[in-house]
C-alpha positions in Angstrom: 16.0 11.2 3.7 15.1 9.1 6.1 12.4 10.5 9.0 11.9 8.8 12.5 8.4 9.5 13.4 7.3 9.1 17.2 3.1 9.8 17.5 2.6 10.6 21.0 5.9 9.4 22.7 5.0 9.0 26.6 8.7 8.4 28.2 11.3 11.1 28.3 14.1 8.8 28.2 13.0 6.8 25.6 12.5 10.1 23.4 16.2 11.3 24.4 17.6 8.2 23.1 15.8 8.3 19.6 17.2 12.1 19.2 20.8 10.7 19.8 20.0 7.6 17.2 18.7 10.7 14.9 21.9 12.3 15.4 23.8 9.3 14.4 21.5 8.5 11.7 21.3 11.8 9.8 17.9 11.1 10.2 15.1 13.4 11.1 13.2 12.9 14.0 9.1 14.3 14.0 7.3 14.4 17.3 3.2 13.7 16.5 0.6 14.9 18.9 0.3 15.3 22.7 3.6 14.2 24.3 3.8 12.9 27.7 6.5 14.6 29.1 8.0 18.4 29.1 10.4 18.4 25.9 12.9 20.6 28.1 12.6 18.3 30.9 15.6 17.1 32.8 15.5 13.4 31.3 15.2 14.1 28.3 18.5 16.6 28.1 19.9 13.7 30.1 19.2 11.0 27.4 20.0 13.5 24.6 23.0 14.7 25.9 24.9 17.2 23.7 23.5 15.6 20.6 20.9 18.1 21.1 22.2 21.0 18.8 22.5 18.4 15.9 19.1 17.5 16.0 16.4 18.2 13.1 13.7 17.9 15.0 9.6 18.9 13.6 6.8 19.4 15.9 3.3 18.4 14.5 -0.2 19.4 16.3 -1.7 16.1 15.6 -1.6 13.2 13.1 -3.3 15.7 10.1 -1.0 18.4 10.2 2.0 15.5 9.9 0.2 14.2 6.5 -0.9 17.9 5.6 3.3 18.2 5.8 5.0 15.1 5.1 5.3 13.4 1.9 6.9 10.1 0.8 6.9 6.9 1.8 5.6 5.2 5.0 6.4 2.3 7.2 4.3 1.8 10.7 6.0 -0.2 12.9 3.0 -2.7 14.7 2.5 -6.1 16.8 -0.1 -6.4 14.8 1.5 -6.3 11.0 2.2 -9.8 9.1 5.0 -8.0 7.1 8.9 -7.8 8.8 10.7 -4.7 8.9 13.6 -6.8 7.3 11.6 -8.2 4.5 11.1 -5.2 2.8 13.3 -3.4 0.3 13.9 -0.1 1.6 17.0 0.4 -1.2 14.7 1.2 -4.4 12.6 3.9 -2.8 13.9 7.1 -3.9 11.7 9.3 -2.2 11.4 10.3 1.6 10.8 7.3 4.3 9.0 7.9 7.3 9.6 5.3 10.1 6.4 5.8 12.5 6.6 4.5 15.7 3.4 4.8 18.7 3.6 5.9 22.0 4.7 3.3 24.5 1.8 1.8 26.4 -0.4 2.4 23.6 1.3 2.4 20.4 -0.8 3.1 17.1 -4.2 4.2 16.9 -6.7 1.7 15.4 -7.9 3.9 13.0 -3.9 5.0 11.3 -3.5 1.0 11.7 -6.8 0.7 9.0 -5.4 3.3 7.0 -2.4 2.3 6.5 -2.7 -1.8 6.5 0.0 -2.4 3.7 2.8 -0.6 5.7 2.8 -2.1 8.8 5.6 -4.0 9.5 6.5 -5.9 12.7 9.4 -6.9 14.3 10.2 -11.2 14.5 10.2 -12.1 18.6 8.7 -14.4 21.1 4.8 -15.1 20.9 4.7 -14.0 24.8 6.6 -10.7 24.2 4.0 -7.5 23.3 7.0 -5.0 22.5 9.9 -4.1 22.5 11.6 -1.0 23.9 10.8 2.0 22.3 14.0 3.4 21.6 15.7 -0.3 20.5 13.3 -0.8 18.0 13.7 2.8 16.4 17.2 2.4 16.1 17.1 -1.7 15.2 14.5 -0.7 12.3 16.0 2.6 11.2 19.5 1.0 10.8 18.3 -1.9 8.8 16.7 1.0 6.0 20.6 2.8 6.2 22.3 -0.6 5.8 20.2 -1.8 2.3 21.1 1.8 1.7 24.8 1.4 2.2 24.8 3.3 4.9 24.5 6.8 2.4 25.6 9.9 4.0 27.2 7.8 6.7 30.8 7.5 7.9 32.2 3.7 7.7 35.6 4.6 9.5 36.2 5.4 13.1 36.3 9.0 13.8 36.4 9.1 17.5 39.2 12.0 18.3 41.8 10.8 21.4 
């Protein structure tokens, strides 16, 4: 299965999106920490839209009780990583991945970044650019693990109804 993992997610839209592109995904999506926004609030149903009662969503206290729970593989998406997202191959893991993704402004803590040195990956851009969106890089890394997966579990053929 493949988890999206936001730790501390501060915009309500941006959090809306990535429960749609969780929806989409098959993915589960994991909410870390303090979050800086109501999870009922009116921008986030807005973003979600009525994706919301497909979601798998898991609430975690803090950083610990997500480790305490959470076992597999995982990936920490960072500025700060000499790895790509697109270099790795996501195809021969057979257990669990966990796509973790910091809060906007502030992104990972220092101290998961130290922990975890081996599994950050970054995402290629311009040397003036700091980030990209939130949401667009969840969904730009998470569909890169589904397509070296074939796309498993996903549908391949249009199935919009008229």
């Amino acid at each position: 299965m493949i988890n999206i993992v936001l730790y501390e997610p501060e915009i309500p839209q941006n959090t809306g999106n990535i429960m749609r592109t969780a929806v989409a995904a098959g993915a589960r999506l994991h909410l870390v920490g303090e979050l800086g926004f109501i999870l009922d609030s009116k921008k986030v149903k807005r973003s979600v839209m009525d994706y919301e009662s497909s979601l798998d969503l898991k609430r975690h206290v803090d950083w610990d009780d997500f480790v305490d729970q959470e076992k597999g593989q995982y990936f920490f998406l960072s500025r700060f990583a000499s790895k790509t997202y697109s270099d790795f191959d996501y195809q021969s893991i057979e257990e669990d991945i966990y796509l973790i993704f910091g809060g906007e402004s502030q992104g990972l803590p220092q101290e998961i970044k130290d922990a975890y040195q081996d599994e950050l990956l970054r995402i290629p851009m311009v040397e003036n650019a700091r980030s990209m969106n939130l949401s667009n890089t969840v969904a730009l890394v998470t569909y890169e693990v589904l397509r070296q997966k074939d796309f498993l579990g996903l549908s391949k053929i249009n199935q919009a109804q008229d």
